[in-house]
C-alpha positions as CSV (number, residue, x, y, z in Angstrom):
1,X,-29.5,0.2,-5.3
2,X,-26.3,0.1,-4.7
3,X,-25.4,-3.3,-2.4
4,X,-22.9,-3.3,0.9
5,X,-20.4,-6.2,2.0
6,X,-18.8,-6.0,5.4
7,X,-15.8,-8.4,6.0
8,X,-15.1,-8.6,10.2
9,X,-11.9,-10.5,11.3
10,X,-11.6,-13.0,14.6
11,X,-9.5,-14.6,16.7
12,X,-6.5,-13.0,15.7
13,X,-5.0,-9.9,13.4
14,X,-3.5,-10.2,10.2
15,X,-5.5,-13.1,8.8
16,X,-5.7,-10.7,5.4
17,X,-9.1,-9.1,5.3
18,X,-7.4,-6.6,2.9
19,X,-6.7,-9.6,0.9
20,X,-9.9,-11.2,0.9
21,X,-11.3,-8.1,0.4
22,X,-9.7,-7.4,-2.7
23,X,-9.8,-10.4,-4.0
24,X,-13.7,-10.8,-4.0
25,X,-13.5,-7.3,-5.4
26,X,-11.3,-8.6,-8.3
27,X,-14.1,-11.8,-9.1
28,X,-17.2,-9.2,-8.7
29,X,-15.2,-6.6,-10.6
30,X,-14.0,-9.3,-13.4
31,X,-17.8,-10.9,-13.6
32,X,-18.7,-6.8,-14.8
33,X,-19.4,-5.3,-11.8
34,X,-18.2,-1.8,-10.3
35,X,-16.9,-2.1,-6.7
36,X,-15.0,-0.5,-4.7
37,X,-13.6,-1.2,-1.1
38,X,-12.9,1.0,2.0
39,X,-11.4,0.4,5.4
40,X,-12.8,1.6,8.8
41,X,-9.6,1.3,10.8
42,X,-10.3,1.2,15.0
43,X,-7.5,3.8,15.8
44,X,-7.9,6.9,17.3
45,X,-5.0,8.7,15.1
46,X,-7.1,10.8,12.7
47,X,-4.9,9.0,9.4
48,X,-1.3,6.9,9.7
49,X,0.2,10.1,8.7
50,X,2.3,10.8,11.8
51,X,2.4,6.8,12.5
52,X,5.6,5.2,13.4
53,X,6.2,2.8,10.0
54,X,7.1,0.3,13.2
55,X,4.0,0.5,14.5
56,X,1.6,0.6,11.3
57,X,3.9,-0.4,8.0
58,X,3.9,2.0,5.6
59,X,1.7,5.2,5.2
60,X,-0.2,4.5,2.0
61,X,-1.0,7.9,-0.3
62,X,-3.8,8.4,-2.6
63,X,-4.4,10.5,-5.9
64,X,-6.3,13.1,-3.8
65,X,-3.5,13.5,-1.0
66,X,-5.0,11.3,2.0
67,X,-2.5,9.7,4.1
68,X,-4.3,6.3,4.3
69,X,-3.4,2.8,5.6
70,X,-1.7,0.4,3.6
71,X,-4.6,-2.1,2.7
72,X,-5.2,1.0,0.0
73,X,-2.4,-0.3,-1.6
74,X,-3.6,-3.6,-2.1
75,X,-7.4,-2.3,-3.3
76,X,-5.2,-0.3,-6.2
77,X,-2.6,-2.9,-7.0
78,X,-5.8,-5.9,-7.3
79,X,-8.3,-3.5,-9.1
80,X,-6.6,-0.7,-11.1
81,X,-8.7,1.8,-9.3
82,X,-7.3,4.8,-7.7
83,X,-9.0,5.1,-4.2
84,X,-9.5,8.0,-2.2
85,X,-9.9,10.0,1.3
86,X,-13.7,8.3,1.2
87,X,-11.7,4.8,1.5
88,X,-10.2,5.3,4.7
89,X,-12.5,6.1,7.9
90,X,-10.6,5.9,11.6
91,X,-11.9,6.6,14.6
92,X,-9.8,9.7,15.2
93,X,-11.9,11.0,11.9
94,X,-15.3,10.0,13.2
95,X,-15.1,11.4,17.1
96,X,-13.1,14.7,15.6
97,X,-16.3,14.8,13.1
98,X,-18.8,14.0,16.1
99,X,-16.9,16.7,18.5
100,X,-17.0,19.7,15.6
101,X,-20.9,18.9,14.8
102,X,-21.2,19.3,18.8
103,X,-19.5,22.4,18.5
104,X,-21.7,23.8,16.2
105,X,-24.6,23.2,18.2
106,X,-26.0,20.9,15.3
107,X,-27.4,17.9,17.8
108,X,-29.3,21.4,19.5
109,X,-28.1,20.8,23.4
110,X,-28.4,16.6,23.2
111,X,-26.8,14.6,24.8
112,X,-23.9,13.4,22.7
113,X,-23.1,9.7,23.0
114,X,-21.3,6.4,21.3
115,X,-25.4,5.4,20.6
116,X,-26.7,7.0,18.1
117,X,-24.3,9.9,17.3
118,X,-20.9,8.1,16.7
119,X,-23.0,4.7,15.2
120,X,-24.9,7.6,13.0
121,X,-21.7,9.1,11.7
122,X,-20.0,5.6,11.6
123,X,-23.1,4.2,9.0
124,X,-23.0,7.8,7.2
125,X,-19.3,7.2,6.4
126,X,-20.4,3.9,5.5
127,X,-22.9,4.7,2.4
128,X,-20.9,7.4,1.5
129,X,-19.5,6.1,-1.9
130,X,-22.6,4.1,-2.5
131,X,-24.5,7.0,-2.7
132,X,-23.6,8.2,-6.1
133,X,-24.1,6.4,-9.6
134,X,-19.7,5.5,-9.4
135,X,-20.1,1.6,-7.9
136,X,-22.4,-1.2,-8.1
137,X,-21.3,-2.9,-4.5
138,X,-19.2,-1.2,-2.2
139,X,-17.0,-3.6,0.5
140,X,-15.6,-2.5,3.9
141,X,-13.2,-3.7,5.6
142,X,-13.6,-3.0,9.6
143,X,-9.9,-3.2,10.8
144,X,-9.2,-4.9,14.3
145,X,-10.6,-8.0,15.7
146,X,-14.3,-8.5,16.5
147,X,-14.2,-8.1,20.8
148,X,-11.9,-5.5,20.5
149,X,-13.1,-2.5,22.7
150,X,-12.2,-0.1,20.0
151,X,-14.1,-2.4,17.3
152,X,-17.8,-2.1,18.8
153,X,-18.9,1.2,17.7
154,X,-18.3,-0.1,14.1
155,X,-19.7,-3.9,15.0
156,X,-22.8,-1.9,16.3
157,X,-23.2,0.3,13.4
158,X,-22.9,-2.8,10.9
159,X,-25.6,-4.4,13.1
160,X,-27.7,-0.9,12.9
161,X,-27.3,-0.5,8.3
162,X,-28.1,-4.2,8.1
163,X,-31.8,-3.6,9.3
164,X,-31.9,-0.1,7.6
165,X,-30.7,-1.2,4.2
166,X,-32.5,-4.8,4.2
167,X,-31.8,-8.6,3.8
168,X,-30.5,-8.9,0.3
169,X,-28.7,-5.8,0.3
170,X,-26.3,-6.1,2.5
171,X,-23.9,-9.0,3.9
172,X,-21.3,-9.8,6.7
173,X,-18.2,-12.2,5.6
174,X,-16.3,-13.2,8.9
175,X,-12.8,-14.0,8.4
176,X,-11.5,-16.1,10.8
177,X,-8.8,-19.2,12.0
178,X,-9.0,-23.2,11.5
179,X,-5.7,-23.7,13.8
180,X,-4.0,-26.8,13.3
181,X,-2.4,-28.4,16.6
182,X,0.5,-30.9,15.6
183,X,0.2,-32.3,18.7
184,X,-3.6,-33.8,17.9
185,X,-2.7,-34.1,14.3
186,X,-6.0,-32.1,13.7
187,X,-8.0,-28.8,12.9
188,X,-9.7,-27.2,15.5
189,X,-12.8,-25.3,14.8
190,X,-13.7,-24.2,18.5
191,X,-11.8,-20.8,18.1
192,X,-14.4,-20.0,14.8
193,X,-16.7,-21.2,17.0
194,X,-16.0,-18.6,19.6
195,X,-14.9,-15.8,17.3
196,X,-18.9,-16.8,15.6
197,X,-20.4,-16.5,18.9
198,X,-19.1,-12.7,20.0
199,X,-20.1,-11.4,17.1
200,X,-23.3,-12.9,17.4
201,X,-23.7,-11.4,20.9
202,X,-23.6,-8.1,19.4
203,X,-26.5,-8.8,17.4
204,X,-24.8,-9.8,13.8
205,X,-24.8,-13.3,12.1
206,X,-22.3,-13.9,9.5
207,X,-23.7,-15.0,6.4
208,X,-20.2,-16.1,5.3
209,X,-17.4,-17.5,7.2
210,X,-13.7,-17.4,5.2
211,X,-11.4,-20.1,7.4
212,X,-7.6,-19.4,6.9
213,X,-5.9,-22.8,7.1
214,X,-2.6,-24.6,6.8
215,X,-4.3,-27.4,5.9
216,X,-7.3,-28.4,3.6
217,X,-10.9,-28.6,5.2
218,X,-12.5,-31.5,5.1
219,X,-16.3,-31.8,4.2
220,X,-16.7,-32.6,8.0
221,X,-15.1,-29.9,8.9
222,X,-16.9,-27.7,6.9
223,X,-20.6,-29.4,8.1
224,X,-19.6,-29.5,11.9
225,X,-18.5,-25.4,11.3
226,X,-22.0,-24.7,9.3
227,X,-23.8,-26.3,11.9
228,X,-22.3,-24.7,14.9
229,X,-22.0,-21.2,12.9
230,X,-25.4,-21.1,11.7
231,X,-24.5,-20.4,8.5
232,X,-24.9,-22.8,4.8
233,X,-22.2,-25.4,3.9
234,X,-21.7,-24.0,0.7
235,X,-20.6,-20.7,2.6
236,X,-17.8,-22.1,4.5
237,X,-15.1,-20.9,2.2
238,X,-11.6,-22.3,2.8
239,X,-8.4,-19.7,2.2
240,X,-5.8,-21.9,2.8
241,X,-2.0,-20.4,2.9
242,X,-0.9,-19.4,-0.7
243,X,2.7,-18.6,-2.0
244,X,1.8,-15.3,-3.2
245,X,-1.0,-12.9,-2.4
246,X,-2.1,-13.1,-6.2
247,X,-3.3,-17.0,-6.0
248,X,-6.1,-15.8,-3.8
249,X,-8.8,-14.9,-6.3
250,X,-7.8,-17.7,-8.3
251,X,-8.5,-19.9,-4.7
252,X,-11.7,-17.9,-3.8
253,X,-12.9,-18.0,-8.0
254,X,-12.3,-21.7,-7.1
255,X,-14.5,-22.0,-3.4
256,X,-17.0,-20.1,-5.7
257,X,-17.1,-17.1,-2.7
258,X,-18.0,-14.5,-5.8
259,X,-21.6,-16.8,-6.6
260,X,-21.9,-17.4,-2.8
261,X,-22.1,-13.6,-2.5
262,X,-24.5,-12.8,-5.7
263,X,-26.7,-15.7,-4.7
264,X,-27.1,-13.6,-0.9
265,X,-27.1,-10.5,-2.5
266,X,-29.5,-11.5,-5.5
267,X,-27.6,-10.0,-7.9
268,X,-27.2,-12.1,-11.7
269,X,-23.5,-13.7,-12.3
270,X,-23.3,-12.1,-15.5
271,X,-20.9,-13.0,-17.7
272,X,-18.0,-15.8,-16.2
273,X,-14.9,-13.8,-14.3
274,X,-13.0,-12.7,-17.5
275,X,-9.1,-13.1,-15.2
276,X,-6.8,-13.8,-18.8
277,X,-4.4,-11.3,-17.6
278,X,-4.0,-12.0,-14.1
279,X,-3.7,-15.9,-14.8
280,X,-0.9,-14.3,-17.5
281,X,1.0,-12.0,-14.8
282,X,0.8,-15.0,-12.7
283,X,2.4,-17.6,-15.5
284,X,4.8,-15.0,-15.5
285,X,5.8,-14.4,-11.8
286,X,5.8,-18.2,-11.2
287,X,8.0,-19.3,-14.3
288,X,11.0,-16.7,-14.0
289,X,13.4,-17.0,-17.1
290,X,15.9,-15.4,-14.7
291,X,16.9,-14.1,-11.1
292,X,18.4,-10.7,-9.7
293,X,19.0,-9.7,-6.4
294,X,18.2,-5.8,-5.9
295,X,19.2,-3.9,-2.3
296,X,16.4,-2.2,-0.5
297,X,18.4,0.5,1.6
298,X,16.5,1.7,4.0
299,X,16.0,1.8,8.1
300,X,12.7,0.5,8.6
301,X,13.9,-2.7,6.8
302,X,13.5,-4.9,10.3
303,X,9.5,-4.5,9.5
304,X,8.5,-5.7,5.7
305,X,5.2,-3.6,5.9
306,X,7.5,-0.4,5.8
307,X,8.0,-0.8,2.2
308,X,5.0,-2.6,1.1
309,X,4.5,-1.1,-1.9
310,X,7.9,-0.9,-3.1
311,X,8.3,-4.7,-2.8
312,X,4.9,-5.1,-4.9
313,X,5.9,-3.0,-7.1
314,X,9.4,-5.1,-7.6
315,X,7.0,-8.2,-8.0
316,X,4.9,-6.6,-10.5
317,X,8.4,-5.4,-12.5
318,X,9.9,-8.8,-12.2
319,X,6.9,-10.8,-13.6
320,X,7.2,-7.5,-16.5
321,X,10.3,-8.8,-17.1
322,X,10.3,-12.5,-16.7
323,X,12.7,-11.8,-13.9
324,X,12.0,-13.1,-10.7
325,X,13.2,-10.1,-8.3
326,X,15.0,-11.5,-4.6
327,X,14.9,-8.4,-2.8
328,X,17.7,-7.7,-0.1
329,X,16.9,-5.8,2.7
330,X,20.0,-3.7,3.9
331,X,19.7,-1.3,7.2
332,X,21.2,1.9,6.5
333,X,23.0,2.4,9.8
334,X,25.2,-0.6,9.0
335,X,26.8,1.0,6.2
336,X,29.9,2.0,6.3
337,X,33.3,3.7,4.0
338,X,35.1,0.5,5.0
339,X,32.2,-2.2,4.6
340,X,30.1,-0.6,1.8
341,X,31.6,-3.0,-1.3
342,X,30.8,-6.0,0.9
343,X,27.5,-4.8,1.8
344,X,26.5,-4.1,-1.4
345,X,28.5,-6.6,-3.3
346,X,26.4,-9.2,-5.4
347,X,23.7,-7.0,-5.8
348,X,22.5,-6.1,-9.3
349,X,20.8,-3.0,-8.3
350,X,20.5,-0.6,-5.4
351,X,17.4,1.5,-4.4
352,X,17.4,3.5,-1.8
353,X,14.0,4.0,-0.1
354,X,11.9,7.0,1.5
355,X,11.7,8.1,4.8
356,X,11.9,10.7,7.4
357,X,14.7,12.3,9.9
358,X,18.7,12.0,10.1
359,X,19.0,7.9,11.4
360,X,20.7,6.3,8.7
361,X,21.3,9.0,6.0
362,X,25.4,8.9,6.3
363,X,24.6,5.1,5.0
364,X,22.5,6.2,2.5
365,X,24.6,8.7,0.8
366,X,27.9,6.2,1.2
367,X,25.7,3.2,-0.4
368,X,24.6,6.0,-3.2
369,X,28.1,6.9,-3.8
370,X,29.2,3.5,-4.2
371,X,26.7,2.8,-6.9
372,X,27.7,6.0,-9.0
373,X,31.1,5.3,-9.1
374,X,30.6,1.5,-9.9
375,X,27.9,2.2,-12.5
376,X,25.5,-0.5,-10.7
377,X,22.2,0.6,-11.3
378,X,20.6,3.0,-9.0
379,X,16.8,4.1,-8.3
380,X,16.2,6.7,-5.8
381,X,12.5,7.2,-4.4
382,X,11.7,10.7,-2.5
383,X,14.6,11.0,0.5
384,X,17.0,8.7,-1.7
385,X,16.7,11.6,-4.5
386,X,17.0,13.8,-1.7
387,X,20.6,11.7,-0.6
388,X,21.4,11.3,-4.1
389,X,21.7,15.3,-4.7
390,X,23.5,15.7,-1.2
391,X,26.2,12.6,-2.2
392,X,26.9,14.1,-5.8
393,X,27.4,17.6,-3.8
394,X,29.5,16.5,-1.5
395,X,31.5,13.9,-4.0
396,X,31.6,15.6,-7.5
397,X,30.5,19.5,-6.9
398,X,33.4,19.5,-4.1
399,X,30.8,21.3,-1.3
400,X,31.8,18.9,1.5
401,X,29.4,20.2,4.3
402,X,26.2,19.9,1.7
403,X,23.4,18.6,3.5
404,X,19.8,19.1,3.3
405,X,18.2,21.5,6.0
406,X,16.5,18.5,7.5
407,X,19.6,17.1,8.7
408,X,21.4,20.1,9.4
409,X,19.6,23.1,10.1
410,X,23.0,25.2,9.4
411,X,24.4,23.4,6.7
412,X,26.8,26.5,4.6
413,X,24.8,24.2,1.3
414,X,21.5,23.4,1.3
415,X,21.0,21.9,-1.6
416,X,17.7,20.2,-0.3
417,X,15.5,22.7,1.8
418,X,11.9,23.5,2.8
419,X,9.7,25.4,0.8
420,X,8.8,29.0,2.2
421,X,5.2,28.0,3.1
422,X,6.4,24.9,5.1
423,X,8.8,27.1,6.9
424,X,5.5,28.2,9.1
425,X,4.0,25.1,9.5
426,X,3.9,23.6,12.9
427,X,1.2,20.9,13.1
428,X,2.4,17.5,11.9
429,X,-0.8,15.9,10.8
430,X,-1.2,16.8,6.7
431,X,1.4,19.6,6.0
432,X,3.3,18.2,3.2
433,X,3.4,18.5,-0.3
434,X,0.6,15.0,-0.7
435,X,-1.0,13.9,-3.4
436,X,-0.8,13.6,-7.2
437,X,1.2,16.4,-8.8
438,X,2.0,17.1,-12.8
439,X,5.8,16.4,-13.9
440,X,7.1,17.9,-17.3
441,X,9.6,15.6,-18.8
442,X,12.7,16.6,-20.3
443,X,12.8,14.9,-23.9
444,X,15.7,13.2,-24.8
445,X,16.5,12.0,-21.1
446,X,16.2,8.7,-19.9
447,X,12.9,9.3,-17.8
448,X,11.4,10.7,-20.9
449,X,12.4,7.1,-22.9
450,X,10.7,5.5,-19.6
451,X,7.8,6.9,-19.5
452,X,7.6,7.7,-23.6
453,X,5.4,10.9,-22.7
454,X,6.2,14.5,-21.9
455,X,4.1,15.1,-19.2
456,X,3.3,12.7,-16.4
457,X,1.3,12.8,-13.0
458,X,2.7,11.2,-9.5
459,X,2.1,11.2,-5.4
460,X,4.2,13.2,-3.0
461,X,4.4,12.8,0.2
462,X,7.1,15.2,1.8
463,X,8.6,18.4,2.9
464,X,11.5,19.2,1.3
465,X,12.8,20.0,-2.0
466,X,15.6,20.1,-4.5
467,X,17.2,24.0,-3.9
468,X,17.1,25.6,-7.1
469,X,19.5,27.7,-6.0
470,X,22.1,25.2,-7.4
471,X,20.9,23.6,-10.1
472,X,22.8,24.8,-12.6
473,X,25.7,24.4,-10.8
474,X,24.4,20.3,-10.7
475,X,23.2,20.1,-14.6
476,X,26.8,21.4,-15.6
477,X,28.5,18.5,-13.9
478,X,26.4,15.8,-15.0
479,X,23.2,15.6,-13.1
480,X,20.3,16.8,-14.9
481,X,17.2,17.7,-13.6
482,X,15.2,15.8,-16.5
483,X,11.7,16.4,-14.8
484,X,10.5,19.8,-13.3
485,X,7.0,20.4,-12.0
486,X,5.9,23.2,-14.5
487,X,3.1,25.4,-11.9
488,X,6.0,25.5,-8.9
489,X,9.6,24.8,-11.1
490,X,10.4,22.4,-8.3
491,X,13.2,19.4,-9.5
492,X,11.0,16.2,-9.7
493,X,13.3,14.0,-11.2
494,X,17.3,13.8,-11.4
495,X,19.3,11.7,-13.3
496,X,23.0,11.0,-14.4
497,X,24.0,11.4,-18.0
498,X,27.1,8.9,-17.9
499,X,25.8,6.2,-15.7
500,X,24.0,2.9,-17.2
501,X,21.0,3.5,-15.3
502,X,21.1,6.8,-12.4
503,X,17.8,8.1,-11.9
504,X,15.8,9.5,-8.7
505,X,12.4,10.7,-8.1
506,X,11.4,13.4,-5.5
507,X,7.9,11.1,-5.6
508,X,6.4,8.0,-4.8
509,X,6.0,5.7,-7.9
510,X,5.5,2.5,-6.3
511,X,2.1,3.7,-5.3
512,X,0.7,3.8,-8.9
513,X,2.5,-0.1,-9.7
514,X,-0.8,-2.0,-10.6
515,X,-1.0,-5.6,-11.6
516,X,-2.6,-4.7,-14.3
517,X,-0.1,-1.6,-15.2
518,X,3.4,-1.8,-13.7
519,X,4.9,1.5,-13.1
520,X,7.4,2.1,-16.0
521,X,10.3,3.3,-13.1
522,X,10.3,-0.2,-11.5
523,X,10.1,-2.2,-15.1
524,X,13.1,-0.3,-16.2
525,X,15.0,-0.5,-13.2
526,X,14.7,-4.2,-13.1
527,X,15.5,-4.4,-16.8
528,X,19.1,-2.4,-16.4
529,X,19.7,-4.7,-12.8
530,X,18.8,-7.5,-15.0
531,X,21.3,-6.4,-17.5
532,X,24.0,-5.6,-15.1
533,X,23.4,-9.3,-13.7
534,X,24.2,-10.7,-17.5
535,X,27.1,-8.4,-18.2
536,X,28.9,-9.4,-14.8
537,X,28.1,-12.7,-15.5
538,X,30.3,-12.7,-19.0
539,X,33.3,-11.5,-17.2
């Protein structure tokens, strides 16, 4: 049977469940175990997709096309296992679920309420992926913070699968905070306390608290938190702060959490965690042979979330190389003709990031044209390949009023427009081209040496293409199209012959950059910055 963890958060957000999650996940999964890991997120949005990257960081895609939060990311890059729509339950997805079954006259004229209709689809959602032969344990993450109003349903339907699945099949880990006050010169355990004692009021004892701390807990500590919690010493697990994301299963391996959890669960350790490789990508990213500074254009660059992925994926590159990557975040408003070399001067490498609308795209295209005519390295990602094929129109194909039909609906060249079937589209939530799609590699062009295959799969997540209208008109100037989606003959890749390292994807690759597999794109990218760093360096 297949077993259930829950992890709850108190006292405050962003303590890292998603990082606690996956990094038990990586322990059970290393010890021979299949797990996966899913988030219940307390929103009423039916996915981020039409989020604000302000508001939620970045919009996180999966094989299958779901627009998902970001902690999906981190389940990938820590496991190596695609995730997929099943991962990512919100509360917009549950009542919109409810409300169509209540349509259909399927709960025959009841009364529909919060107790037991949502709770029932809540704990159906739950077991979902546990219901097949595919996973061994199967660990949600509830988002929020237990008290929350929009938290409850799910706190109540945790409290309702406990008793239906049983005692040793199930478990709760409570993530919460050990605050130090410099003014004492002590730890304070009273707001665990507290956080312990609300979830407790809504019928659920924790059978394993996680305590982020600045500071190490001491064995008092951990007794006078055990005793008060009503939970075993042994399962008060310290997560002190860590310098990267990647010590934490190393820290958790080391507070044993993985045999806390078998031992409640009564499942065998197995075999001990096999972790060579991560303690290797770690010797790696921690003892750098050599630094580069590579400049994230964007305009959501004020909020690090925005581009979570892309800054993993950089770390993953870096530790590929023996590099360690400094990323320099540049908003793309403040670009300028006149201040673009001093912007972007030091840098070893520009790429220019995704995003949506006309705010900052002038920068954009005046940072890419910088970087074509100064042969730094360049790597564009979705709307960057989108400014890329607008600069070298405007700059090298003489069209001066080139734009893409985003920007300018009556641009006289539209060298990036909508596809026919978008053209009718008017709901938001969904419509674009999302998901994995097949890519046909040009041999003898630099994305083919990348990627050393012919045909490759990525994720999308837009509207608009490259025109095709004008592609030959682009290949006989320089800029070949060097990967072309073979069902559709959309432009997937572009890519400049006589430049030392030119190359733009209509796709996402930093959502495939695993620990375990960096995504070829980034490792190259960093490898020509690094390059350029010691060529500049000789002069």
């Amino acid at each position: 049977m297949t077993k259930y963890i829950f992890v709850t958060g108190g006292v405050t957000s962003s303590l890292g469940k998603g990082i606690i999650s996956a990094s038990l996940a990586k322990l059970l999964q290393a010890r021979g175990y299949r797990v996966t890991i899913q988030k219940f997120d307390p929103y009423i949005n039916i996915d981020p997709g039409t989020l604000n990257p302000y508001e939620h960081g970045e919009c996180y895609v999966t094989e299958d096309g779901a627009e998902t939060d970001l902690d999906l990311g981190h389940y990938e890059r820590f496991l190596n296992v695609p995730t997929s729509q099943a991962n990512n339950i919100t509360t917009g997805r549950i009542y919109q679920n409810v409300i169509n079954k209540e349509r259909e006259g399927a709960y025959l004229g009841k009364t529909v309420q919060v107790v037991p209709h949502i709770t029932d689809e809540i704990k159906r959602n739950m077991v979902l992926l546990g219901q097949g032969e595919d996973f061994d344990i199967v660990i949600t993450e509830l988002g929020g913070t237990v008290g929350d109003i929009e938290s409850l349903p799910f706190i109540e339907a945790v409290r309702q699968l406990r008793w239906e699945l049983g005692s040793s099949n199930s478990l709760v880990i409570h993530l919460t905070l050990v605050p130090f006050l410099a003014a004492a010169g002590e730890l304070k355990t009273k707001p665990t306390q507290h956080s312990v004692k609300m979830l407790l009021e809504y019928g659920i004892q924790p059978d394993i608290l996680v305590c982020r701390t600045e500071h190490q807990l001491s064995a008092d500590i951990r007794r006078k938190v055990a005793l008060f919690c009503n939970v075993n010493i042994n399962a008060v697990i310290e997560s002190i702060d860590a310098s990267t994301i990647y010590d934490v299963p190393l820290m958790m391996l080391k507070e044993q959490l993985d045999k806390t959890v078998l031992s409640k669960l009564k499942l065998p350790l197995k075999s001990d965690p096999n972790l060579d490789n991560w303690k290797n990508f770690l010797g790696r990213l921690k003892n750098p042979t050599s630094e580069i500074k590579i400049g994230l254009v964007g305009k959501y660059v004020e909020l690090p979330d925005a581009y979570k992925s892309i800054t993993e994926a950089f770390i993953h590159a870096g530790a590929s190389n023996e590099c360690k990557v400094k990323v320099v975040s540049i908003h793309s408003e403040s670009i300028t003709a006149e201040n673009v070399a001093e912007r972007l001067g030091g840098l070893n490498g520009v790429l220019v990031a995704p995003g949506f609308g006309s705010r900052g795209i002038e920068g954009k295209i005046i940072a890419i044209q910088h970087v074509r005519e100064n042969n730094i390295p360049f790597f564009g990602i979705c709307l960057g390949m989108q400014c890329a094929v607008v600069e070298f129109a405007r700059n090298v194909l003489g069209l001066k009023d080139a734009n893409s039909s985003e920007m300018d609906e009556n641009t006289p060249d539209p060298v990036i427009s909508m596809m026919e079937e978008q053209k009718k589209i008017k709901n938001k939530g969904g419509t674009m081209r999302l998901g994995s799609y097949i890519c046909d590699l040009k041999k003898g062009t630099k994305a083919y040496h990348i990627y050393g295959k012919s045909q490759i799969t990525e994720r999308h997540r837009h509207r608009y293409e490259f025109n095709n209208e004008y592609l030959k008109q682009f290949e006989e100037a320089g800029m070949i199209a060097s990967g072309i989606n073979p069902d559709n003959g959309l432009v997937e890749i572009v890519e400049l012959k006589s430049h030392p390292f030119f190359v733009a994807g209509q796709f996402h690759p930093e959502l495939k950059s695993t620990v375990a597999n960096p995504h070829p794109l980034f490792v190259n990218f960093v490898a020509a910055s690094l390059a350029h760093s010691r060529k500049n360096s000789k002069k």
